[in-house]
OpenMM code with the backbone's topology and positions (N, CA, C; nanometers):
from openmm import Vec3, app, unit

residues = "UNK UNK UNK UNK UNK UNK UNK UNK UNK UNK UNK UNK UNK UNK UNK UNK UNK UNK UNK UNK UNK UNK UNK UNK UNK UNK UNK UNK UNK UNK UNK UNK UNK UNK UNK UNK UNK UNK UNK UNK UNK UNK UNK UNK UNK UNK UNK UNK UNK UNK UNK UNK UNK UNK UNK UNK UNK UNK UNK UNK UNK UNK UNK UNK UNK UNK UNK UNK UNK UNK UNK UNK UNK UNK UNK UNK UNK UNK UNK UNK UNK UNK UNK UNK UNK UNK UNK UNK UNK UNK UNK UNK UNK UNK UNK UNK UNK UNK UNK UNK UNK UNK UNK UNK UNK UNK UNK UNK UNK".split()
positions = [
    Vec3(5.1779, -0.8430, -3.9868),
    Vec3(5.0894, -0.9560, -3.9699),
    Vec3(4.9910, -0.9228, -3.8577),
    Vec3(4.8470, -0.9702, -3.8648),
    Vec3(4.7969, -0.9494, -3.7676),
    Vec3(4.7743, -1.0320, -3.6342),
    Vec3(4.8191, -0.9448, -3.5315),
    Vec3(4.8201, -0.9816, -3.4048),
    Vec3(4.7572, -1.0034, -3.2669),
    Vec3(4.7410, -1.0905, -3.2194),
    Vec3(4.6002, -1.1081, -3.1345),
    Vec3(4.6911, -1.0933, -3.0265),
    Vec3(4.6219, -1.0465, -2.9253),
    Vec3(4.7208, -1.0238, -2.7545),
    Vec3(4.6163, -1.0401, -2.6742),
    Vec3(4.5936, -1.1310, -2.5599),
    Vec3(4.5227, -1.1761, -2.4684),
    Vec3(4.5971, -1.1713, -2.3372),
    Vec3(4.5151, -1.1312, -2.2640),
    Vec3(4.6280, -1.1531, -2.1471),
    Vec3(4.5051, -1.1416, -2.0130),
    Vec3(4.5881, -1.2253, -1.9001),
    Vec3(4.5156, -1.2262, -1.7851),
    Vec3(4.5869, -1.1982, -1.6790),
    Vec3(4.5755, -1.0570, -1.6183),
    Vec3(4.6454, -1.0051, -1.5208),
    Vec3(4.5839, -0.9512, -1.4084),
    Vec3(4.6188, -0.9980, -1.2686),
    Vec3(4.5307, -1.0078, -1.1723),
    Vec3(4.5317, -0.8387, -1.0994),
    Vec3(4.6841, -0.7628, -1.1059),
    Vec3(4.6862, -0.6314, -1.0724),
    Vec3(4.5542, -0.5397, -1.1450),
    Vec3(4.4896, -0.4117, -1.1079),
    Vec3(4.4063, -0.3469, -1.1627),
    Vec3(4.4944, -0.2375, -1.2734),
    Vec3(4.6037, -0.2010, -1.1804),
    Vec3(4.6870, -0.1142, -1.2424),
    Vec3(4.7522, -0.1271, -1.3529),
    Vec3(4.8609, -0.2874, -1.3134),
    Vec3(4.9537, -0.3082, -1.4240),
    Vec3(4.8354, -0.3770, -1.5565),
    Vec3(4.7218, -0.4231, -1.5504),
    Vec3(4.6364, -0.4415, -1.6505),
    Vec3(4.6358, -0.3707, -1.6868),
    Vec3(4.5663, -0.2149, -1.6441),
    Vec3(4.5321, -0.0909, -1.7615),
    Vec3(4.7095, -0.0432, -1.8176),
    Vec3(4.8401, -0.0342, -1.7364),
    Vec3(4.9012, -0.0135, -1.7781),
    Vec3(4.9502, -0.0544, -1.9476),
    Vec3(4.9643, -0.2218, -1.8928),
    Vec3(4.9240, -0.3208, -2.0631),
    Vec3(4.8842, -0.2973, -2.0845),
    Vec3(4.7379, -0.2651, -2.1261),
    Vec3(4.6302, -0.2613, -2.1949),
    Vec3(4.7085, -0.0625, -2.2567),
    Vec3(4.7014, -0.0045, -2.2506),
    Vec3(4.7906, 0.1184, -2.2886),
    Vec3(4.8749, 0.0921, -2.3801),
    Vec3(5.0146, 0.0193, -2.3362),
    Vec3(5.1365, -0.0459, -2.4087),
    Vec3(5.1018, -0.0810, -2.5035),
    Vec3(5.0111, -0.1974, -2.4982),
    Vec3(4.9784, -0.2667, -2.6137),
    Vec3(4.9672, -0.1631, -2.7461),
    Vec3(4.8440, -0.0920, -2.6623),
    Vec3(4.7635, -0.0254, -2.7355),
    Vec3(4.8407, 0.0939, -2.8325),
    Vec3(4.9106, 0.1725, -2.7923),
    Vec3(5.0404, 0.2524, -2.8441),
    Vec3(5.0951, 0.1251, -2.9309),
    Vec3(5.1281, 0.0248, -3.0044),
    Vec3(5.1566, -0.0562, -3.0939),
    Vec3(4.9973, -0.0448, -3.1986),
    Vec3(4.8933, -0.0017, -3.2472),
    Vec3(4.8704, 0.0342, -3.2359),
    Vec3(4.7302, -0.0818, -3.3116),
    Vec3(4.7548, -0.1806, -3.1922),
    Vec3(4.6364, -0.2529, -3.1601),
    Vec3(4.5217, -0.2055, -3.0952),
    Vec3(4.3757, -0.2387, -3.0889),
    Vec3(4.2685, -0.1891, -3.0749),
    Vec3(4.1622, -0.2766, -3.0360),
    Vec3(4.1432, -0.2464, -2.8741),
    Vec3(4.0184, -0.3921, -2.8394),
    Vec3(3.9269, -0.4033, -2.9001),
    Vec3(3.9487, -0.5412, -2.8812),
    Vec3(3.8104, -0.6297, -2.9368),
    Vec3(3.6893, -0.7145, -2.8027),
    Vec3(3.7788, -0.7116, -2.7354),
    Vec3(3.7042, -0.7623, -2.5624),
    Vec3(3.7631, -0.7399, -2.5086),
    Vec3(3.7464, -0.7392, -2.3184),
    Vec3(3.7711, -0.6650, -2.2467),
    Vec3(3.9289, -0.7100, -2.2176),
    Vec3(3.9849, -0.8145, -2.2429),
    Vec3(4.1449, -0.9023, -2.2132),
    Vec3(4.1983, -0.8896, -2.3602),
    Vec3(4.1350, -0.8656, -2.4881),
    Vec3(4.2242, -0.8949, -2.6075),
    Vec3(4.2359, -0.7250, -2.6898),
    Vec3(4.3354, -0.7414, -2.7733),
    Vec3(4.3399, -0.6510, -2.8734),
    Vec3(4.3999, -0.7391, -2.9680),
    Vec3(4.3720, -0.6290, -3.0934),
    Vec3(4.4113, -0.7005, -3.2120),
    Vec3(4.4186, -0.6149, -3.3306),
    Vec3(4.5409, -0.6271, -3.4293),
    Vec3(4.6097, -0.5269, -3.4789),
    Vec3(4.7289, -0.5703, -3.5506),
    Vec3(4.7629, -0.4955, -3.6781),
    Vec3(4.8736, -0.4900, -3.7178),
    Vec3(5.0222, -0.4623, -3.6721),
    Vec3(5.0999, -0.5373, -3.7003),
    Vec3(5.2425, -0.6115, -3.6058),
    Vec3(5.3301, -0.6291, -3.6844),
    Vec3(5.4189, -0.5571, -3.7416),
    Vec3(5.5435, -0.6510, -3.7852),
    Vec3(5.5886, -0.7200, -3.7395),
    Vec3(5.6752, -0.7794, -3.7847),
    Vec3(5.7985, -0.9252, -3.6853),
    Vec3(5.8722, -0.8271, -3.5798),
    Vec3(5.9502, -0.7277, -3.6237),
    Vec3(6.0602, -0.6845, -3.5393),
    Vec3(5.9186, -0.6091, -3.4186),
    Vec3(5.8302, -0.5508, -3.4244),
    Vec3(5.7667, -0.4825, -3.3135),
    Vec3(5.7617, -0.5911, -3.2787),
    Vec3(5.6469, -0.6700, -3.3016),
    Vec3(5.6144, -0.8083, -3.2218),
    Vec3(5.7215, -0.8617, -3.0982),
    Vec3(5.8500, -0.8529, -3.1660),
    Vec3(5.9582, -0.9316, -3.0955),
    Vec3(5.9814, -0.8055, -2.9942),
    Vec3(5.9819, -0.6917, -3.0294),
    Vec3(6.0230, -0.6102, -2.9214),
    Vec3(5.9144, -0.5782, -2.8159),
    Vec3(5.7689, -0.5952, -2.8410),
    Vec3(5.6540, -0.6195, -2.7739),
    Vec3(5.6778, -0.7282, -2.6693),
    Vec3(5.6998, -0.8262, -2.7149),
    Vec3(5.7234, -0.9812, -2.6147),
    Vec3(5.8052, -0.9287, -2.4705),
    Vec3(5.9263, -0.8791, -2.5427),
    Vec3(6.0541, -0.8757, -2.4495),
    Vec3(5.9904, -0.7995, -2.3534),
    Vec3(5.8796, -0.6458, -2.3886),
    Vec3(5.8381, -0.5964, -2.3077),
    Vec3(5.6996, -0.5740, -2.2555),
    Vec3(5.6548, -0.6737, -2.2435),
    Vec3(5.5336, -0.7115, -2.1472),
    Vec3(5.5656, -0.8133, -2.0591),
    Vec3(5.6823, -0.8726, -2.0446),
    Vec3(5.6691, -0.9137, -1.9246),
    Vec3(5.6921, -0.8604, -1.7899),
    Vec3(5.7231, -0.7485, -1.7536),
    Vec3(5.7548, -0.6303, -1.6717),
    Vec3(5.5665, -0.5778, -1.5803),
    Vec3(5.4750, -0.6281, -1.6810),
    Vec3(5.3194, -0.6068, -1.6211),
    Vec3(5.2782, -0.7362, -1.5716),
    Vec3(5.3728, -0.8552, -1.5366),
    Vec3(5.3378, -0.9723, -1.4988),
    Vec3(5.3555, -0.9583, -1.3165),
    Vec3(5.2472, -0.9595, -1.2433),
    Vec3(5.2630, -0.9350, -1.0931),
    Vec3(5.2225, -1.0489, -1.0142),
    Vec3(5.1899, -1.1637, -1.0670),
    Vec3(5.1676, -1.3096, -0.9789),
    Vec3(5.2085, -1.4153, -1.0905),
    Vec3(5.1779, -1.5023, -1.0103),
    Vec3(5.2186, -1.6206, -1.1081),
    Vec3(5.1131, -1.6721, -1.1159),
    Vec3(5.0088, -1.6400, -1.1641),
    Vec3(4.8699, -1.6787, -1.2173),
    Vec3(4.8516, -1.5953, -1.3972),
    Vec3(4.9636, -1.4704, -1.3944),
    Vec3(4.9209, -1.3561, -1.4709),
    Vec3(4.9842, -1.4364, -1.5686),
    Vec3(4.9098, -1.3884, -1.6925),
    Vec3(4.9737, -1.4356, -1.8562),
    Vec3(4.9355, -1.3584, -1.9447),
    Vec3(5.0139, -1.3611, -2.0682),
    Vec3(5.0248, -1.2959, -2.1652),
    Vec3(5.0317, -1.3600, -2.3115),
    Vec3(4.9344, -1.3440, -2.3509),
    Vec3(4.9705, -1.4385, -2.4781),
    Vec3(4.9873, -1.3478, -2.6161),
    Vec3(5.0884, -1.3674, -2.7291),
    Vec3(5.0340, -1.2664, -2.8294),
    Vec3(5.0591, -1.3384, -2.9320),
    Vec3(4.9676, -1.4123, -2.9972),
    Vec3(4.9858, -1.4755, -3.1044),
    Vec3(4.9652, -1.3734, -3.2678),
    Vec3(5.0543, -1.3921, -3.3458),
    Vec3(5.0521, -1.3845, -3.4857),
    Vec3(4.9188, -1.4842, -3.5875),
    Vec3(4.8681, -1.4029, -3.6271),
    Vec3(4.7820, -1.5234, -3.7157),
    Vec3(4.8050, -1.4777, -3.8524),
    Vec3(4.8333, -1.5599, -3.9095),
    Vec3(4.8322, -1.5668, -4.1008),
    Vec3(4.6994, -1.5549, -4.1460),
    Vec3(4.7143, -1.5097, -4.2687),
    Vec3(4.5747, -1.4574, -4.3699),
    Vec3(4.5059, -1.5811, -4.3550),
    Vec3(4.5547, -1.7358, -4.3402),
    Vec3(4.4861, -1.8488, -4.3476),
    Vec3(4.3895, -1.8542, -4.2382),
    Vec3(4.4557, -1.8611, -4.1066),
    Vec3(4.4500, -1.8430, -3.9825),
    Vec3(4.3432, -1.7656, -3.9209),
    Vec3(4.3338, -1.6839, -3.9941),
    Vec3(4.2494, -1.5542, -4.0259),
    Vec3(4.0953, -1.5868, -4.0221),
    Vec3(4.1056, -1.6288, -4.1504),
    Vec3(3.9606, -1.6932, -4.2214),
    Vec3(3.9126, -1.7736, -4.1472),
    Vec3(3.9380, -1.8681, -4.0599),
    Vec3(3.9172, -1.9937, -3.9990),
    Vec3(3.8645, -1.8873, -3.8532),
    Vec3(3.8813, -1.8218, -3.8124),
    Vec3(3.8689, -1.7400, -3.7150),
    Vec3(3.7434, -1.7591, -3.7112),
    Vec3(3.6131, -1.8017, -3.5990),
    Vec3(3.4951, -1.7671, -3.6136),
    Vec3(3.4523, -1.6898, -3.4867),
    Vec3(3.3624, -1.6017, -3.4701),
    Vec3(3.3237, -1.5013, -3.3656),
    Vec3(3.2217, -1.5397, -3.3330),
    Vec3(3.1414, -1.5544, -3.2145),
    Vec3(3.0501, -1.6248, -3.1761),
    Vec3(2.9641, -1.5152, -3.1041),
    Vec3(2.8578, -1.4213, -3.1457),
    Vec3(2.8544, -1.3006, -3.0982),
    Vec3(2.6756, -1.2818, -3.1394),
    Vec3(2.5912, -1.2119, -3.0286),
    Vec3(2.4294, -1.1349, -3.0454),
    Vec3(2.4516, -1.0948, -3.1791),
    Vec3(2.5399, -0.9947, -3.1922),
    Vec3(2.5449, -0.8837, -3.2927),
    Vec3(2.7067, -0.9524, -3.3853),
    Vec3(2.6459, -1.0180, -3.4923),
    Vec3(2.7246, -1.0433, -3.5739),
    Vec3(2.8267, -0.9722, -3.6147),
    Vec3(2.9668, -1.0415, -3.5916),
    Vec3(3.0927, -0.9591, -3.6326),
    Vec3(3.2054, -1.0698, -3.7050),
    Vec3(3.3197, -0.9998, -3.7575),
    Vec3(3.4051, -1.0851, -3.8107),
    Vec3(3.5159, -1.0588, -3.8082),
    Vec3(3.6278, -1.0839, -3.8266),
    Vec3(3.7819, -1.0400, -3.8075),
    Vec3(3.8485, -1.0213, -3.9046),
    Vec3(3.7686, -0.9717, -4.0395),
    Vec3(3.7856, -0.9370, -4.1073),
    Vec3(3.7222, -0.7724, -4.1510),
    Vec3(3.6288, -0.7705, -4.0414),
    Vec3(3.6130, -0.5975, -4.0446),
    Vec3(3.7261, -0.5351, -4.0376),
    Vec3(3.7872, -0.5323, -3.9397),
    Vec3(3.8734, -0.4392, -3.9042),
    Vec3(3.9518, -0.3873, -4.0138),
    Vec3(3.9584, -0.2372, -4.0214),
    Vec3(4.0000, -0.1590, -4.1783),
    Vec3(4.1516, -0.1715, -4.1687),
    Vec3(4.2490, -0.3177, -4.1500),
    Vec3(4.3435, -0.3604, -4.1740),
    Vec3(4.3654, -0.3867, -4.2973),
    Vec3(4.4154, -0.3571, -4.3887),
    Vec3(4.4616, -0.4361, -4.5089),
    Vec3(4.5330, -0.5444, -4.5149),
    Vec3(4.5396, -0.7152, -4.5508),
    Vec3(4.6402, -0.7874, -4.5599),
    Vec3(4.7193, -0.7687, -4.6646),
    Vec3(4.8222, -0.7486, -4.6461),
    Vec3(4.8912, -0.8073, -4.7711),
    Vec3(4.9716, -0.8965, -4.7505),
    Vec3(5.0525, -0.9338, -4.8664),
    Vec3(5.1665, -1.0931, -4.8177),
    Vec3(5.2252, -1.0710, -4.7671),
    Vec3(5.3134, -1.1680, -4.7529),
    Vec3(5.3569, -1.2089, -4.5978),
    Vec3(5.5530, -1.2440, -4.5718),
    Vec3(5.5436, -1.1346, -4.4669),
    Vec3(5.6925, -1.1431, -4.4669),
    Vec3(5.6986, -1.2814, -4.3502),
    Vec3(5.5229, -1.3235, -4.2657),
    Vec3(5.5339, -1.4075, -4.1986),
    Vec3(5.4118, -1.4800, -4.2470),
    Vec3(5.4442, -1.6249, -4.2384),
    Vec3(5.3403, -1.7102, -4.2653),
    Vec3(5.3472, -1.8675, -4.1878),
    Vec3(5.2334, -1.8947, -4.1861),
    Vec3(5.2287, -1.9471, -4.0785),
    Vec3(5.2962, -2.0980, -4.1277),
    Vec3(5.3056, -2.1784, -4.0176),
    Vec3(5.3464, -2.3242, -4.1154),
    Vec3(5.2291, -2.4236, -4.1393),
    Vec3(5.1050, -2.3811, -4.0741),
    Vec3(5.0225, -2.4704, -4.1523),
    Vec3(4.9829, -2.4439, -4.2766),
    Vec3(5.0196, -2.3050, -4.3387),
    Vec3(4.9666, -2.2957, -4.4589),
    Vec3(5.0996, -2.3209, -4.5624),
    Vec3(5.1973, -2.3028, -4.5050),
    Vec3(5.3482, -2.3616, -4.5965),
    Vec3(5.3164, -2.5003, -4.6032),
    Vec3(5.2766, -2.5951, -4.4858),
    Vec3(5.2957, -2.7178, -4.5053),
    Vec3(5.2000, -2.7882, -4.6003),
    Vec3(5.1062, -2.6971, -4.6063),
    Vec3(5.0166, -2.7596, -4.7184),
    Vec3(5.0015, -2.6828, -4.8414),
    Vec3(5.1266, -2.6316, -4.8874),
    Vec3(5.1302, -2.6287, -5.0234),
    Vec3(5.2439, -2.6495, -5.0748),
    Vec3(5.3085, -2.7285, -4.9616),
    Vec3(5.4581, -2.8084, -4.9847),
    Vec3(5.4253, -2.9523, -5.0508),
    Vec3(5.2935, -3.0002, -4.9573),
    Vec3(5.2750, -3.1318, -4.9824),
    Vec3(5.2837, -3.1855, -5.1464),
    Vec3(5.2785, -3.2757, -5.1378),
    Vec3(5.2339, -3.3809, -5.2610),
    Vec3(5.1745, -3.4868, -5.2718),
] * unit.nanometer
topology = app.Topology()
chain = topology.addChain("A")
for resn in residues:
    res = topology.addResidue(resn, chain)
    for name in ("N", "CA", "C"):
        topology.addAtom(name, app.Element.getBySymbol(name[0]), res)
């Protein structure tokens, strides 16, 4: 699934360190705090456990959200030079994860 990772870390070091880590998963910036990239569930989960080890104040955060193919689309980029989040030469395919706003609305009735 593809994975967005944002993070705000006040060290110079342990930033580029993350920014590395991440990157070896083998996400690829998009701005100067995010990457974004293909993730299974089990990396993802083993990703989490280990980024918090580059957290050096209590201001620093880490966010790494999963977004679904739905999730996806709705994505808009606000940019000089027009781009989309759907360039990236990721392939989707279905989904061993999906999100629940898109389960919940094709549960409905």
């Amino acid at each position: 699934m593809r994975t967005l990772v944002i993070y705000d870390i006040s060290e110079d070091n342990q930033r580029s360190k993350l920014r590395e880590h991440v990157m070896n998963y083998g996400l690829r910036p998009i701005q100067y705090s995010g990457l974004l990239g293909e993730v299974n569930s089990h990396d993802r989960f083993v990703l989490i456990r280990e980024v918090e080890k580059y957290l050096s104040s209590e201001r620093d955060s880490i966010y790494i959200i999963p977004l679904c193919d739905g999730c996806l689309k709705l994505c808009k980029i606000i940019a000089k030079q027009g781009r989309s989040m759907e360039e990236d030469e990721i392939e989707i395919v279905g989904g061993e994860d999906e999100c629940s706003s898109s389960r919940s609305s094709t549960t409905r009735s």
